[in-house]
Every structure is written in C-alpha cells, then in structure tokens.
C-alpha positions in Angstrom: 32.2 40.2 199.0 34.9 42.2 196.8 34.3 45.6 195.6 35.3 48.7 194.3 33.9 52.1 193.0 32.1 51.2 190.5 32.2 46.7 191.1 33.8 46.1 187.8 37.1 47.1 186.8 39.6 46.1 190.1 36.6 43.7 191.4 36.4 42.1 188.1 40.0 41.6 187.6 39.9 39.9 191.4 37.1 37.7 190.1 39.0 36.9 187.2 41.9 35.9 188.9 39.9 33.8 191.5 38.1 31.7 188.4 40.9 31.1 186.8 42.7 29.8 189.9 39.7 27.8 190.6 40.4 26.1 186.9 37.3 28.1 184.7 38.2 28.7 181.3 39.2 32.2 179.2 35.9 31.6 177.1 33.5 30.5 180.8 35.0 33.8 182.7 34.3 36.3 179.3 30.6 34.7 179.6 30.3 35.5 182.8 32.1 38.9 182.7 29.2 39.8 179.6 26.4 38.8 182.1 28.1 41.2 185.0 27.8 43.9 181.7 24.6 43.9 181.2 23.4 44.2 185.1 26.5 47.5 184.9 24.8 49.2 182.2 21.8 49.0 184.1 24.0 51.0 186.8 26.0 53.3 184.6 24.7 53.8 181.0 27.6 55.3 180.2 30.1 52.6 181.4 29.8 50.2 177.7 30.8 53.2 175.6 33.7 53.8 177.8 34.5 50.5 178.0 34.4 49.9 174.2 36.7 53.2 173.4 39.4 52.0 176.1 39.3 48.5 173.9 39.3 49.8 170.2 42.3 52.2 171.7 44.2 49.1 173.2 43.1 46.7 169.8 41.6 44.3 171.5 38.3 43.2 173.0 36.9 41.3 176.3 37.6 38.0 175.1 41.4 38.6 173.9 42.0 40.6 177.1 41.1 37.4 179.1 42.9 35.8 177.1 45.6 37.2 177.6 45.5 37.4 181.6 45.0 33.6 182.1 47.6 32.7 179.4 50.3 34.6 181.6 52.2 32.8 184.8 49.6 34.4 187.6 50.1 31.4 189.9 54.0 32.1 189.8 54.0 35.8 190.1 51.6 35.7 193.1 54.4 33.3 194.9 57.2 35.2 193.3 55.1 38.1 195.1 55.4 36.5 198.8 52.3 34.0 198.4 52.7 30.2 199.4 51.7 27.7 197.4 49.9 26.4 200.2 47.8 29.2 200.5 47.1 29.1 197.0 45.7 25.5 197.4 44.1 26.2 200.8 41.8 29.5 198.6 41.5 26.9 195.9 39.8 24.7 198.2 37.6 26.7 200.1 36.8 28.5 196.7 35.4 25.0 195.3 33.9 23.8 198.7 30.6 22.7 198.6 
C-alpha cells in the first residue's frame, strides 16, 4: 500500500510511475487516475475545484500532464539517481506477477 495525506497527489504520481514502468499507456493511466477522482470527491468535495484551478493556471489538463511524465526518460533518471537496472526489472516483475 502507498499513501499520503490526502492518497492522490505524491501516491498518484507513485502509481503513475509504477504503470508506466509496468508498460500501461498515457491514455490507460489518465482512465484510471479519472476513476481514483471520482471515489476523492467523494472524500474531499473540494479537491476537483482545486485540482481544476492548479491545471487552468499550469495550461494544461490530466491527460497532457500524463503525457508529459511518461514521454520523459524516468527509467534513466531513476538509474542516473542510484537505481540498478536490475532492480528495475526485478519491480517490473513482481509488479506483473500473477
């Protein structure tokens, strides 16, 4: 389990960059990231209008932020950053286990 104060922002970043790593496209992770919205308006009413204000200000939107994350070299920084490879491939694996 990954969490953090409110279970959407740093843990949905984390969740982003474990999809992706497990091979789930930009478009399959926004889906999924819309269904985690719905069940976090259900915890914080507020959190969509918030959320909508910091996109407008930034020009961009869910999908395009995604985007943008997965088109970067996240693989390479997290090595450059002191991760093996091989530890990449062994959390790929256990991440797509049966």
């Amino acid at each position: 389990m990954i969490s953090c104060g409110r279970g959407c922002d740093r843990t949905g970043f984390l969740a982003l960059l474990l999809l992706h790593l497990c091979g789930v496209s930009a478009a399959d992770i926004a889906s999924d990231y819309a269904l985690s919205m719905e069940q976090m308006i259900e915890r914080d009413p507020g959190y969509a209008e918030e959320l909508t204000t910091l996109l407008e200000r930034h020009g961009t939107s869910i999908e395009r932020a995604i985007s943008a994350v997965v088109a970067e070299p996240i693989l390479e920084t997290l090595t450059i950053g002191g991760l093996k490879a091989e530890e990449l491939e062994a959390l790929r694996d256990r991440l797509l286990e049966p």
